[in-house]
C-alpha positions as CSV (number, residue, x, y, z in Angstrom):
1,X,9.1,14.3,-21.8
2,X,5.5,15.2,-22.6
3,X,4.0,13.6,-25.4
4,X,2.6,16.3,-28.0
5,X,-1.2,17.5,-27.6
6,X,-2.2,15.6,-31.3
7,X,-1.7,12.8,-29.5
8,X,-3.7,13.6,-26.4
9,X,-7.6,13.7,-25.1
10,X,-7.6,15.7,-22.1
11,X,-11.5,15.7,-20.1
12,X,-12.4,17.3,-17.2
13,X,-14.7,16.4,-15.0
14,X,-16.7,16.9,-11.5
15,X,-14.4,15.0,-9.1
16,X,-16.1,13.3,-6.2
17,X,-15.5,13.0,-2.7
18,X,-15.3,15.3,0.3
19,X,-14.1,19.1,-0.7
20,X,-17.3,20.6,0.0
21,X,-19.5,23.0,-2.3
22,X,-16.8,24.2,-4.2
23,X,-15.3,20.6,-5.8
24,X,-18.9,19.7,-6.1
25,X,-19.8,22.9,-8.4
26,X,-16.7,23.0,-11.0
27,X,-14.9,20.7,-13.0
28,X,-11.6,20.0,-11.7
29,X,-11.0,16.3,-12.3
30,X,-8.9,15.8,-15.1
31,X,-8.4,12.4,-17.6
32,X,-5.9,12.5,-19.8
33,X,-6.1,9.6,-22.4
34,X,-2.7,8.7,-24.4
35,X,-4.3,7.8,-28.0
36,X,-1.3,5.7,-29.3
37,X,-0.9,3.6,-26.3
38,X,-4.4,3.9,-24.9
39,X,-3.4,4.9,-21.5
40,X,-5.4,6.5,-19.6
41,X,-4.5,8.8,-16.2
42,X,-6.3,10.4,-13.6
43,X,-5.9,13.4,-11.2
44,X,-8.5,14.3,-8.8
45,X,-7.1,15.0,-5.1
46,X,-6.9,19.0,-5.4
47,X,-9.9,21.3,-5.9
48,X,-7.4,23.3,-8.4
49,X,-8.3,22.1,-11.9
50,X,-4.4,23.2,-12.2
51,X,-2.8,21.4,-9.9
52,X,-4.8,18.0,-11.1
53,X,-3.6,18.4,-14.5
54,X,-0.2,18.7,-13.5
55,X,-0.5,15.5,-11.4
56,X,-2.0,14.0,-14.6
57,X,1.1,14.5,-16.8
58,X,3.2,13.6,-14.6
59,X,1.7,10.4,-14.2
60,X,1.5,9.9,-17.9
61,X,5.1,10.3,-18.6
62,X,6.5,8.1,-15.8
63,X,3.7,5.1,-17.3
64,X,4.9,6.2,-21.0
65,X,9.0,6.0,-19.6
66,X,7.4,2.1,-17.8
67,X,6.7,1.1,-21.7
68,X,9.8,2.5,-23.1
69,X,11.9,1.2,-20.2
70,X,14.4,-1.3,-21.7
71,X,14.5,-4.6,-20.1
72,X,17.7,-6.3,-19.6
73,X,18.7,-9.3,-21.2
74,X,18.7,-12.5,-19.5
75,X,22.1,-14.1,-19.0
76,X,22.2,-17.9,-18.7
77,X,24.1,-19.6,-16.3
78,X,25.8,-22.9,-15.3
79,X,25.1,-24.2,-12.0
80,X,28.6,-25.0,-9.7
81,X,30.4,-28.1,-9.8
82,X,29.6,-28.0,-6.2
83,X,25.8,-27.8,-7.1
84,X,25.9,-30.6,-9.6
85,X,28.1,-32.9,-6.9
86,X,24.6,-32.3,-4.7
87,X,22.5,-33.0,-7.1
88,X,23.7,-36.2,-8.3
89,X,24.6,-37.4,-4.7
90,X,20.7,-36.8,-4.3
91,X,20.0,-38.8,-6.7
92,X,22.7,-41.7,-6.1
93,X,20.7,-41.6,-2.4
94,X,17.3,-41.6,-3.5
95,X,18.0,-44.3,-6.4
96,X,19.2,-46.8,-3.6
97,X,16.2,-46.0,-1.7
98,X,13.9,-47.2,-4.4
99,X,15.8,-50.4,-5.1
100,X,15.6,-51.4,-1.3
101,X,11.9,-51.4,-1.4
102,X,11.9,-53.7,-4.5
103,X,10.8,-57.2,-3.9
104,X,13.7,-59.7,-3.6
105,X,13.9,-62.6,-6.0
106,X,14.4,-66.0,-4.4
C-alpha cells in the first residue's frame, strides 16, 4: 500500500557509477523520503529514471509494512521437572565440592 504523495519528498538525482555518458548526463537516481517516519529509500541501479522509482516504492512500503509489522507476544514458560532435577543435582554436586576444600577443624 503506497503511502499518499502529501506525505512524500521524492528527489532525483545524477546516479553514479559505471552506465556510461548517458547515466552521467540525466537525472535518474531517485530518493524518496517518508516525512512521518523519516525514512528514507534509494533507487539507482537502472539508467531508467522509471524503473528507479519503482524500485523506490517498493522499497518504501516493505520498510513501512517492517514498522507496522506486529510483533508477537512473548509467552513465559516453566522449565521441566526434569530440567529442575538437573539443576539442583548441579548444585547438590558443586555444594559438596566447596565444603571439601574447607579447612577441617581439629
Amino acid at each position: 500500500m503506497r503511502p499518499p504523495d502529501s506525505e512524500l519528498r521524492i528527489d532525483f538525482y545524477r546516479g553514479s557509477g559505471p552506465g556510461g555518458q548517458h547515466r552521467n548526463t540525466s537525472e535518474t537516481g531517485v530518493r524518496i523520503t517518508h516525512l512521518t517516519t523519516g525514512i528514507v529509500v534509494t533507487a539507482t541501479e537502472s539508467r531508467s529514471r522509471h524503473q528507479n522509482l519503482q524500485r523506490a516504492y517498493e522499497r518504501l512500503e516493505a520498510r513501512i509494512a517492517l514498522l507496522n509489522r506486529k510483533r508477537r507476544k512473548r509467552i513465559a514458560t516453566k522449565p521441566g521437572k526434569g530440567a529442575i532435577e538437573r539443576r539442583l543435582d548441579s548444585k547438590q554436586k558443586t555444594g559438596a565440592k566447596k565444603r571439601s576444600r574447607q579447612k577441617v577443624d581439629d
